[in-house]
N, C-alpha and C positions, 0 to 999 in steps of 0.2 A: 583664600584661594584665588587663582588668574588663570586666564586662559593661555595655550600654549599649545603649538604645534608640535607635535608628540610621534616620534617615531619610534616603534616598539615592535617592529614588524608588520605592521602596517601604520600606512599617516591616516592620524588622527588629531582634530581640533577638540582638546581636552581644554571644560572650560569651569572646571575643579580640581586644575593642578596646586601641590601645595608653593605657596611663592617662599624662595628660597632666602635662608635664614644668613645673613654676611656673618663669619668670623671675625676677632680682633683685630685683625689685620686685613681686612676685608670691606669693599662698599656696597650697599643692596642700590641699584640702577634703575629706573622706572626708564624703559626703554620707548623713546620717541621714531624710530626709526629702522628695519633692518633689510639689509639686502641677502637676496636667494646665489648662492655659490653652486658653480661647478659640482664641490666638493658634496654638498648638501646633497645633491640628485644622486650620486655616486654611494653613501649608504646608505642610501633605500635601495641599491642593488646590493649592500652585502659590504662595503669596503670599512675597514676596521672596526667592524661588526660593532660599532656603536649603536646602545638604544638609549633614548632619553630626548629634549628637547633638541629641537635643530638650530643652527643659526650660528653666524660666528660674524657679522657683517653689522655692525649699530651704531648708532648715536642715542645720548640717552642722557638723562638728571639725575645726579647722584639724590636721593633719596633719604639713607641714612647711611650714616662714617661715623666711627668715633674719631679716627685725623682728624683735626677741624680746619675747616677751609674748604674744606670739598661738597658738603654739601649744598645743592642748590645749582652745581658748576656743571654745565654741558659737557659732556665727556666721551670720548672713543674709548676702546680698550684690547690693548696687545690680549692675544688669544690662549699664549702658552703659560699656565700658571705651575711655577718653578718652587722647589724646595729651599734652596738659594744657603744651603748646608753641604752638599755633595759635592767631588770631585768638578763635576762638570760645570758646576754652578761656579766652584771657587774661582775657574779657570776663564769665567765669562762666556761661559757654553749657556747659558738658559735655556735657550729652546730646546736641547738636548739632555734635561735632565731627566733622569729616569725614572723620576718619580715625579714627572708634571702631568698635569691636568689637560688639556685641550678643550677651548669653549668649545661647544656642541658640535664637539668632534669625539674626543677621548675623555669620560670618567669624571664630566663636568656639563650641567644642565645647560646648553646655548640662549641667541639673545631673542631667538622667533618668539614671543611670549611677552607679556607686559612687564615682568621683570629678571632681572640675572644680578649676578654676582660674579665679582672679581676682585681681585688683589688689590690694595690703594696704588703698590707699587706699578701697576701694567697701565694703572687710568694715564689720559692725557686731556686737559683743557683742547676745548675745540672753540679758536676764535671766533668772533663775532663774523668777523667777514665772511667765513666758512659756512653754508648753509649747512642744514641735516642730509640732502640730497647731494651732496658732494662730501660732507662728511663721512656717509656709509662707506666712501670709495678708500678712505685711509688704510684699510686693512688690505685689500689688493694693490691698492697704490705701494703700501711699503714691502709688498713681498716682489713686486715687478723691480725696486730699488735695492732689495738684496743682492741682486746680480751683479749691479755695481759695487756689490761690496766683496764680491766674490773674484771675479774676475775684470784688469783691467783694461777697459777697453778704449783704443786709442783714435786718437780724430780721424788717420787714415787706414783702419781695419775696414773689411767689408764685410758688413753684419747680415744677416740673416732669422728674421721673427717668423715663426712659421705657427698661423694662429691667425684668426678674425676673431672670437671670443673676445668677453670682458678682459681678460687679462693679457690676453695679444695687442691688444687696441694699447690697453695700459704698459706694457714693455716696450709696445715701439714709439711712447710717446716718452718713457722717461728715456729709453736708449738714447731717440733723438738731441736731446741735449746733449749727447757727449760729441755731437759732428760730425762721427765716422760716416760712412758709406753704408747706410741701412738701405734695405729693403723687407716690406709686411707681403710674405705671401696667405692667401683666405679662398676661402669658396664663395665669398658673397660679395658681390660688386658694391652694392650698400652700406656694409659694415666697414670697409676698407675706404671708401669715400671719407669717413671719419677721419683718419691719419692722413689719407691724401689733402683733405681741406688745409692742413699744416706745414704741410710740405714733405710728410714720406713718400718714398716710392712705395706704388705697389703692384703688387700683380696676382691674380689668378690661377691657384692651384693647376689648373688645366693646361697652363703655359708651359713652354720649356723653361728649364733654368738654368742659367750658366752652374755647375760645381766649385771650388775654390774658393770657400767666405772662408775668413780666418776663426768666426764664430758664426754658431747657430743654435740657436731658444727655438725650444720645442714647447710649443704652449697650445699644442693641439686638441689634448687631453685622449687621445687616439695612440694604440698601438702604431698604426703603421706613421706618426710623426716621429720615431725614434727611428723609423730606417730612413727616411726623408732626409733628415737631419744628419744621419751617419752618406750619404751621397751627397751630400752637398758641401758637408765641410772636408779643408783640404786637410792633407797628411800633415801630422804637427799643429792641428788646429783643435780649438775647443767649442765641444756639444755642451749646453746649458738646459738640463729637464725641469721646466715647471709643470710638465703635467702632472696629474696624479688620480686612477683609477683605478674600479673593483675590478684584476685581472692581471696576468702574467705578462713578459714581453720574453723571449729566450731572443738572448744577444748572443751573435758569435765574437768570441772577443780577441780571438786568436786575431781576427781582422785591426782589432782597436789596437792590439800591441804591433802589429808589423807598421801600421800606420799613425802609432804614436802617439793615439788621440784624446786629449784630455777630457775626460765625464765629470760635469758636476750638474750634480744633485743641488737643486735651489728653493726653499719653502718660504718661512715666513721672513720679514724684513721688517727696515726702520721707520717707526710711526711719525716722528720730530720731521724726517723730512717731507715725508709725504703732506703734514702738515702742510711746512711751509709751500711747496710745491701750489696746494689748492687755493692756501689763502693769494699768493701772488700771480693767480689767475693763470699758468703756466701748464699745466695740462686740464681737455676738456673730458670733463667725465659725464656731463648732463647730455650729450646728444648719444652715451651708453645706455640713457634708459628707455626700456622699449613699454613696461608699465608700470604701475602702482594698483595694488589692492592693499581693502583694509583687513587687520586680522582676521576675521569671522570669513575669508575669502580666502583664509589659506591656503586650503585644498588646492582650490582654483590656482591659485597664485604661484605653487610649488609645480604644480602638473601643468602650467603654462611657461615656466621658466625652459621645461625640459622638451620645450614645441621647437621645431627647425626653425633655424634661422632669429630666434629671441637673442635678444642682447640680455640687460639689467632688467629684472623683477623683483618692486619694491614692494615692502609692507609696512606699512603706515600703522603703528601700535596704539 
């Protein structure tokens, strides 16, 4: 048995959960580390009515493998566990297989808990130079790096990140390398000092905004960042949604067709870089943590994540 942050309709720290059994092609993970998601506070209202362990954010010791090599290896781990038989799979679609799993999101126990399991295939060594505390950040760091892989954006585009969150902070620091003309709009003077200290611009929700970005990341996690984000970018321009919450948004889309505007949908991304990314000291993810609790402070630790104005909320396993 282990302990384990247990969402079942109401959060509970279950500390007689069964620790879960790795398949043949599977590693059991003694998890040293995990970080509280957006996503995570969003079903405990209700969003993809997932019940079961929470957590999708870790560093961890692989434990037991039968691959040999793996055991013993500090490791991260891609979240979407794919069938890798199906159309989607053959096509290099994984994340969109229809028969995947999602750590403690969809139909798979998460890593809030002293242990999880995952595919040998999703693990990745997490270098020495990489602490656990910057570790945890690999899973939002490669979904903020999807975008680059989605759409491309060029050194003289005018960008627009509309977001202060863990994940706004992290979009407008990998966007930043690409040299275009960014700007982080936020509601917190605090939070945005972060990407400022680098050299973003940024500005406060409450400002005027000029309209006319050639793109705009909506990483609000807010209905009204998707109209925000349809007023500011220009006709023939493209909207990028990382948010994702329990609830409706009705688009008039009659508007998006007369003006052209390209929507893409943006979730999970590439682990390898974001890797590299931490180890070459190139984005700062340690001044995103606002705390650390240890598990038996779960409670605490999930219901202060979801306090105004929190950044990162760690849990030390």
């Amino acid at each position: 048995m282990m302990r384990a942050m247990v969402y079942d309709g109401r959060l509970r720290l279950a500390r007689d959960y069964p620790v879960p059994m790795p398949g043949p092609d599977e590693a059991l993970i003694k998890v040293r580390m995990a970080g509280i998601c957006n996503t995570d506070l969003e079903i405990m209202k209700g969003y993809m009515g997932y019940q079961g362990v929470l957590g999708h954010e870790f560093v961890g010791m692989v434990e037991q493998c039968a691959e040999p090599g793996w055991t013993g290896l500090r490791v991260v781990g891609e979240i979407n566990c794919f069938c890798g038989e199906c159309p989607a799979c053959r096509a290099g679609r994984v994340t969109h297989c229809p028969q995947r799993t999602t750590l403690g999101i969809w139909g798979r126990d998460g890593a809030l808990a002293e242990y999880c399991v995952l595919p040998v295939r999703n693990l990745h060594r997490v270098p020495d130079s990489v602490t656990d505390v910057q570790a945890v950040f690999v899973e939002p760091l490669a979904a903020a790096l999807e975008i680059l892989e989605q759409v491309h954006i060029k050194p003289t585009q005018r960008v627009i990140v509309l977001g202060d969150g863990k994940l706004g902070l992290l979009v407008a620091q990998a966007l930043r390398l690409t040299g275009c003309d960014l700007l982080a709009i936020g509601h917190h003077t605090a939070k945005l000092k972060v990407i400022a200290r680098l050299g973003v611009a940024t500005q406060l929700a409450s400002e005027a905004v000029a309209p006319g970005a050639d793109v705009v990341v909506d990483c609000t996690g807010q209905e009204e960042g998707f109209w925000l984000a349809r007023r500011l970018v220009r006709p023939q321009g493209t909207c990028v949604l990382k948010s994702t919450f329990h609830g409706q948004n009705l688009v008039n889309l009659s508007e998006m067709v007369v003006d052209e505007i390209t929507l893409v949908g943006s979730r999970c991304g590439p682990f390898a870089p974001a890797l590299r990314l931490l180890a070459g000291k190139l984005v700062d993810v340690e001044s995103l943590v606002s705390s650390e609790f240890a598990l038996n402070d779960g409670i605490t630790a999930l219901e202060g994540a979801a306090a105004k104005g929190v950044m990162k909320v760690l849990v030390r396993i």
